[in-house]
C-alpha positions in Angstrom: -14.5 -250.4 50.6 -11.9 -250.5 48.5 -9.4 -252.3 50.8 -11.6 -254.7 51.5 -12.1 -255.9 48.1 -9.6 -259.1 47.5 -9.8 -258.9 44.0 -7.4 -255.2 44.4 -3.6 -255.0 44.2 -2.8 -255.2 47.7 0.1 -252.2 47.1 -2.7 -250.3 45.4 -4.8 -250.8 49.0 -1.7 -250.0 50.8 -1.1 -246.8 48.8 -4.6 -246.0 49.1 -4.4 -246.3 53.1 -1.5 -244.3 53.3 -3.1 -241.5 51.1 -5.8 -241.4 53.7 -4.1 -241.2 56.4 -1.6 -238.8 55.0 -4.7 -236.3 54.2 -5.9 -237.1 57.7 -2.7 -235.9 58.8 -2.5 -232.5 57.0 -6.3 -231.8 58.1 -5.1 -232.3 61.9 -2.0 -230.4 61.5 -4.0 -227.7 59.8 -6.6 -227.9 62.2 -3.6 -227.4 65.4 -1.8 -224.8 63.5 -5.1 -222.5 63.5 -5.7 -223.6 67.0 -2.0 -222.2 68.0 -2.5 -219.1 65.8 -5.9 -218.3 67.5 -4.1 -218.5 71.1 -1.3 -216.7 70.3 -3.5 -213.6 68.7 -6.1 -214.3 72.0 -2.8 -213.9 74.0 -1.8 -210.8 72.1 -5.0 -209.2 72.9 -4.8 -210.0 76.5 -1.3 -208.7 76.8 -1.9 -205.6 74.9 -5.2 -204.3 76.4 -4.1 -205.4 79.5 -0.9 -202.7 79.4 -3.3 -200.1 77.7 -5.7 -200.6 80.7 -3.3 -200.1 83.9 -2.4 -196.9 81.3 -5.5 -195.4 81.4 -6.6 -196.4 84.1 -4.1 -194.8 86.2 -4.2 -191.5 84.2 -8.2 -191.5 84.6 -7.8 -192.2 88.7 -5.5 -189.5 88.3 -8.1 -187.0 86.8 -10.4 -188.0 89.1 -13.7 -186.9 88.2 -15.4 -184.6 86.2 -17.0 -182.5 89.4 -13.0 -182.0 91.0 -11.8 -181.1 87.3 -14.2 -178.2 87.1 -14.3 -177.4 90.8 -10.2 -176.7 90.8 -11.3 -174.9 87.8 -13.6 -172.9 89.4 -11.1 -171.5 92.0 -8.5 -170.8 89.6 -10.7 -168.8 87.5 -11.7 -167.0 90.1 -7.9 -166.2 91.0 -7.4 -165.0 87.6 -10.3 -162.8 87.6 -9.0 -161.4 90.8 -5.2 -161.2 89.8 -4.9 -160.4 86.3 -1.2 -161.1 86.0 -1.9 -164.4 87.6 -0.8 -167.4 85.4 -1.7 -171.2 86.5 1.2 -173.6 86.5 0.7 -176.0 83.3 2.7 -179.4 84.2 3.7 -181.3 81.2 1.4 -183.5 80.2 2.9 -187.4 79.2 0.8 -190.5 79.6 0.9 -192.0 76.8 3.8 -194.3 76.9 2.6 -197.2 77.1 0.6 -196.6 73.9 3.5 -195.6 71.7 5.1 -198.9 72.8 2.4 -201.2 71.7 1.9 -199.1 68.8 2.9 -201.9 66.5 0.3 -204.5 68.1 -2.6 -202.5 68.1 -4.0 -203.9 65.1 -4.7 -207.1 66.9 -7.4 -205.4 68.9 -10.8 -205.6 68.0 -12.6 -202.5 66.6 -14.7 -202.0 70.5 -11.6 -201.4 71.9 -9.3 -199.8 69.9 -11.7 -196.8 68.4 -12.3 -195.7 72.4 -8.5 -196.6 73.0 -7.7 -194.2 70.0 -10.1 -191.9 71.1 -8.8 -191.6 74.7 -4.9 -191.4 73.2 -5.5 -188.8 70.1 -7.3 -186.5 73.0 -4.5 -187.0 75.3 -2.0 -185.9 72.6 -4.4 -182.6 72.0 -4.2 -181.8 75.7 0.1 -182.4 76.2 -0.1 -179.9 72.5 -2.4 -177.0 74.7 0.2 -177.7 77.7 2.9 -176.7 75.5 1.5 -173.8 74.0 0.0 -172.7 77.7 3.9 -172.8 79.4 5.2 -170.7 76.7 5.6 -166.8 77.2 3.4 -166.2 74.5 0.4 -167.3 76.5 1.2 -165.2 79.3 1.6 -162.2 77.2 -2.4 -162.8 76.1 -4.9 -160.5 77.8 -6.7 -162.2 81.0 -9.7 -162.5 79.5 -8.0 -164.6 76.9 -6.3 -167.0 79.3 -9.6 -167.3 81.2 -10.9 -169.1 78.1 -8.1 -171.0 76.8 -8.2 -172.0 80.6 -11.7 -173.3 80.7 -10.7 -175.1 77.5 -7.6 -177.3 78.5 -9.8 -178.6 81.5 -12.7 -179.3 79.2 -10.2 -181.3 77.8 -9.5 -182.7 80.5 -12.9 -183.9 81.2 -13.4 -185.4 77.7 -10.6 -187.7 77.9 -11.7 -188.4 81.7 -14.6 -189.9 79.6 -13.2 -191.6 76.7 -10.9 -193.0 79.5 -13.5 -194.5 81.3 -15.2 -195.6 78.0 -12.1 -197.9 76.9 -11.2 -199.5 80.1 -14.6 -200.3 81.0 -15.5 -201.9 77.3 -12.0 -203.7 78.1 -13.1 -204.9 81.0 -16.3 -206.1 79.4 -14.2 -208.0 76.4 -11.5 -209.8 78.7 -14.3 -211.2 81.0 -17.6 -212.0 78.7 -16.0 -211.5 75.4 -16.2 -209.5 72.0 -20.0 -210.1 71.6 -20.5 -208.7 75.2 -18.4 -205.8 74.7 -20.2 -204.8 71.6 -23.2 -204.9 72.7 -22.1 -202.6 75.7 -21.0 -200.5 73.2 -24.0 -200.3 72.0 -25.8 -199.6 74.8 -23.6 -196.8 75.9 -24.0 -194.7 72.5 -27.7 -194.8 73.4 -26.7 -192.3 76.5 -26.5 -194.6 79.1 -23.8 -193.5 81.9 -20.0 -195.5 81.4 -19.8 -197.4 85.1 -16.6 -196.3 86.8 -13.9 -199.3 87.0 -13.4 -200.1 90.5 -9.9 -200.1 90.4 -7.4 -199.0 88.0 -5.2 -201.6 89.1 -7.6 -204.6 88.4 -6.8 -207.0 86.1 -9.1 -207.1 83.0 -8.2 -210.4 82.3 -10.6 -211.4 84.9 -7.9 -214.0 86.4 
């Protein structure tokens, strides 16, 4: 080696040394930097789909299933047929909060996860737009056959984002406990018909901790 060779400058040794260990130095700070970057952006995830999760979640326990969506249906629809100047109550739909507030991070979540988490969100906002349109007088001035239909639609809806609902926070749950690989291959799976397992708890942390 160099350094070892007597017949060298002994500054140009020591200058040769200190090179070294000065590129040593930037590889390990480069090499910590990434390290810190990769926690905090594995820590945004966490934080994020974690928030989105107890979102949906809650909203989907809230639906409850698709059999109760379609059985209240059922009744009402028959109520209407019954009563023509019957109208159904249409509550204001908002659950979507949570979403708009993490807005800005979403782009930290890996494509599994965000398309059904997009999904879920852009069907919610369709069903809140019907709500709207179904409280106003202009509905209720439609024949009953009319709001029969437009009926049977908005709980259609309903059960649609019952199912993208389920879809996210189960393929979260999948991510935060085996990891991205995991969760796409779920994914996978799942597009080939296979029924989304119910999360056990809406309140469960995906984290797995």
């Amino acid at each position: 080696m160099i350094w070892l060779d007597p017949y060298i400058d002994p500054r140009v040794q020591q200058a040769v040394v200190a090179g070294l260990f000065l590129a040593l130095g930037w590889v390990v700070n480069g090499w910590a930097t990434r390290r810190r970057e990769d926690r905090a952006r594995a820590d945004r995830v966490r934080d994020v789909q974690r928030a989105l999760f107890a979102e949906i979640g809650n909203n989907v326990a809230n639906l409850g299933s698709e059999s109760q969506l379609r059985t209240e249906t059922g009744g009402l629809i028959e109520r209407m047929e019954e009563d023509p100047d019957f109208t159904p109550f249409i509550p204001r739909e908002r659950g979507d909060m949570v979403f708009h507030a993490a807005l800005e991070d979403l782009s930290v979540l890996p494509r599994v996860t965000i398309d059904p988490v997009v999904a879920y969100y852009a069907q919610i906002s369709a069903i809140a737009a019907l709500a709207e349109d179904m409280r106003e007088a202009d509905f209720r001035a439609l024949g009953p056959t009319r709001r029969r239909a437009i009926y049977r639609d908005y709980v259609e809806m309903k059960v649609q984002a019952l199912r993208y609902g389920q879809l996210a926070t189960h393929l979260i749950t999948v991510f935060a406990r085996e990891g991205k690989e995991a969760a796409e291959i779920e994914a996978v799976r799942l597009r080939s018909g296979v029924p989304v397992p119910r999360v056990s708890s809406p309140a469960a942390d995906p984290s797995g901790r």
